[in-house]
Structure formats: structure tokens, C-alpha cells
C-alpha angles and dihedrals in degrees: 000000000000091000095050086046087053093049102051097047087047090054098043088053083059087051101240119157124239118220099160099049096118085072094054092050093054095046116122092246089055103044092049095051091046080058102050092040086055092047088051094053110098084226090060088100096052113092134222127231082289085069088228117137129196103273089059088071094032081066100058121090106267098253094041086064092048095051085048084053100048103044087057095050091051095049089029118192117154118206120229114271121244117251120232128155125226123202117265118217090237086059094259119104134236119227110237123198111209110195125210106275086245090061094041079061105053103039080051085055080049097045096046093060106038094043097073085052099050091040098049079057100040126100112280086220091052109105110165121105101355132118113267098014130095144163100281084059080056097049096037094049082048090051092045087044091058094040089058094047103046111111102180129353082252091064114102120232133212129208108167111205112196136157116207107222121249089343100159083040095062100036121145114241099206091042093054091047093043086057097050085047080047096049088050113271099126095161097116092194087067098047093047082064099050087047083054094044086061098043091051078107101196142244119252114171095351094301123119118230127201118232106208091152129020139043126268113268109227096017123122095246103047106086081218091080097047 
């Protein structure tokens, strides 16, 4: 697995496009880690609008879970995520989408392969929502920033802190999937199922809703859930 990982991020530094990449997502390698990463998550035991948890496929011998997976990557059709709100530090609370665990485990298989190729394209300086980087990367390369620039202990220096409101809520959906088509991913079987990932909508109240903007809090490919 490593070594597919490796080779994709070395050849998308190189810039190379990916067009078969479905099938690397559905291999058995792929399938199997996506699993075992899902058990591992704290959230594993919590359950979408089917009501299934993750025992129920653990249960399940090994290929017969593989075959389930793949059938429904190949006739894919998510099902909406279930709304629930989580408590913000400043007393309001965030809404959280939790996808059926079949779906957790196909948009990981998903994740796992796509992530080497947009990490190998994004901004070096860029820390938020990425593996191995953290806020502490983004505070210490500001600190270094300022060091550098600094001319004499009399000259001013700026750091400008923002947050941009509701801003997974509000993201474009062709624009997101023109940037992954832009960062290399040219398999448009796997795009199609992104596209269908963020129009799962979800269920509050027993009410469907519609998701014409905006990724799915608390799913695996939104960077808001990392």
C-alpha cells in the first residue's frame, strides 16, 4: 500500500494525471485498510440514518465485505447523512453530518487514494486540514516569517488572524471538482462519485435536505471532519 501511496504523490509532483485510479481504490489492499482505519476511528460505533454500525460488517468474512464494497462502488448511490449538532466553544453549536458506515468506508477507500496526489500539488505553506501538520507548523513558520523580516526591534509587524464564515458550508461544487480535475485526477468515475458524495443531501427530523452547495461535516472527504 505504501508503495502505491509513494508512487502516486512522486508522480503527481511530476505532474502527471491519473485516469485508473477506480480500480485502485477497489483493490483488495485498499478496501481492507479503509476498514481497519474506520474501526480505529472513535466515531466506528456510531451508526448512519440504516441504523448499521460497524460490527455488523466486521462480522462479515473478509471477501464477502470486499465484494459488498465493491458492488456499491460500482452502482453507487450514497445515502444522506444524518444531522446532529455538536457544541461550539463560543455556546453555539456546529451541525455535523454522520454518513452511513458503508459510506464512511467507501469515501476512506477514496480518500486514501486521492490524498498522496493532491498533497504531492498543494502550497507547501498551506497547514490546515492536512496529515502531519498541525497548528503549532502554522504558528512557528509565522514566527520564523516575522524573525526574518524584521529589520530593527523598532519595525512594526503585522499577523492578520481571520475566519471566513460558513465557508464549507458555502463550497462550490464545480469549482471543487474542477480543482481536483485541475490537481490531476482525471478519472471521471471517481469524480462523479465525489459529485454524488456531496449531493447525498441529509436527513434532520426525519426530513430529507437537499446539499446544492457545501461538504459534508463529519464526512471523510470534507477537510472539516479531519
Amino acid at each position: 500500500m505504501n508503495k502505491t501511496l509513494d508512487f502516486l504523490y512522486q508522480k503527481s509532483k511530476e505532474g502527471v494525471s491519473f485516469t485508473g485510479l477506480l480500480e485502485a481504490v477497489v483493490s483488495d489492499i485498499t478496501i481492507v485498510t479503509a476498514v481497519h482505519n474506520i474501526k480505529s476511528n472513535k466515531g466506528s460505533k456510531t451508526a448512519g440514518i440504516d441504523q448499521n454500525r460497524m460490527n455488523r460488517y466486521l462480522q462479515m468474512p473478509k471477501q464477502e465485505l470486499i465484494e459488498l464494497i465493491r458492488r456499491n462502488v460500482s452502482n453507487y448511490k450514497p445515502k444522506p447523512a444524518k444531522r446532529v449538532y455538536i457544541p461550539k466553544s463560543n455556546g453555539k453549536k456546529r451541525p455535523l453530518g454522520i454518513p452511513t458506515v458503508l459510506d464512511r468506508i467507501i469515501q476512506e477507500c477514496i480518500r486514501i487514494i486521492i490524498e498522496p496526489i493532491c498533497e504531492a500539488r498543494f502550497y507547501p505553506h498551506s497547514y490546515g486540514f492536512r496529515p502531519y501538520r498541525a497548528q503549532k507548523h502554522a504558528v512557528r513558520d509565522i514566527i520564523n516569517v516575522i524573525n526574518v523580516s524584521t529589520k530593527s526591534p523598532d519595525q512594526p509587524v503585522w499577523a492578520v488572524e481571520g475566519d471566513i464564515k460558513g465557508c464549507f458550508d458555502n463550497i462550490d461544487h464545480r469549482i471543487l471538482l474542477r480543482k481536483l480535475w485541475r490537481i490531476g485526477i482525471h478519472d471521471k468515475r471517481i469524480l462523479q462519485i465525489i459529485r454524488q458524495m456531496l449531493k447525498a443531501g441529509y436527513i434532520e427530523q426525519d426530513m430529507k435536505f437537499e446539499t446544492d452547495t457545501g461538504t459534508p461535516q463529519g464526512g471523510i472527504l470534507s477537510p472539516a471532519s479531519v
